[in-house]
N, C-alpha and C positions, 0 to 999 in steps of 0.2 A: 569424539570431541569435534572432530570435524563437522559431521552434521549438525550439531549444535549449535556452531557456530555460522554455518551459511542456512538453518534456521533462523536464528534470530539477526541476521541479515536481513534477510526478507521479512521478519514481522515487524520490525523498528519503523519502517517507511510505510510499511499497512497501514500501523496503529497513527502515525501523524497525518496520514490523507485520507480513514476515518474520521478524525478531529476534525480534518479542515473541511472533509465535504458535511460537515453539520451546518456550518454557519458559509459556506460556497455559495456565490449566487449560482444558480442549475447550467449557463453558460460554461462555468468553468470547472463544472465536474469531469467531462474529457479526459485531461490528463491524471485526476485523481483514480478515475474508474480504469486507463490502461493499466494503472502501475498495479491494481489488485488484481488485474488478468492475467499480468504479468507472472505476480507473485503464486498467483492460484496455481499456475500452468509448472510452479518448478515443484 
């Protein structure tokens, strides 16, 4: 249960800074693309 749950921790914040880096001007992808490095890395 536990992993489940700090999975879907970290795919919740993925899946919204996917969405936003769609329509992101390329400036403000930075912090969208740390937070999947982030996530990739746990």
């Amino acid at each position: 249960m536990a992993i489940k749950n700090r999975l879907l921790s970290k795919l919740k914040p993925t899946y919204v800074s996917m969405n936003m880096a769609e329509n992101a001007h390329p400036q403000k992808l930075h912090p969208i693309l740390h937070r999947l490095t982030e996530a990739r890395a746990c």
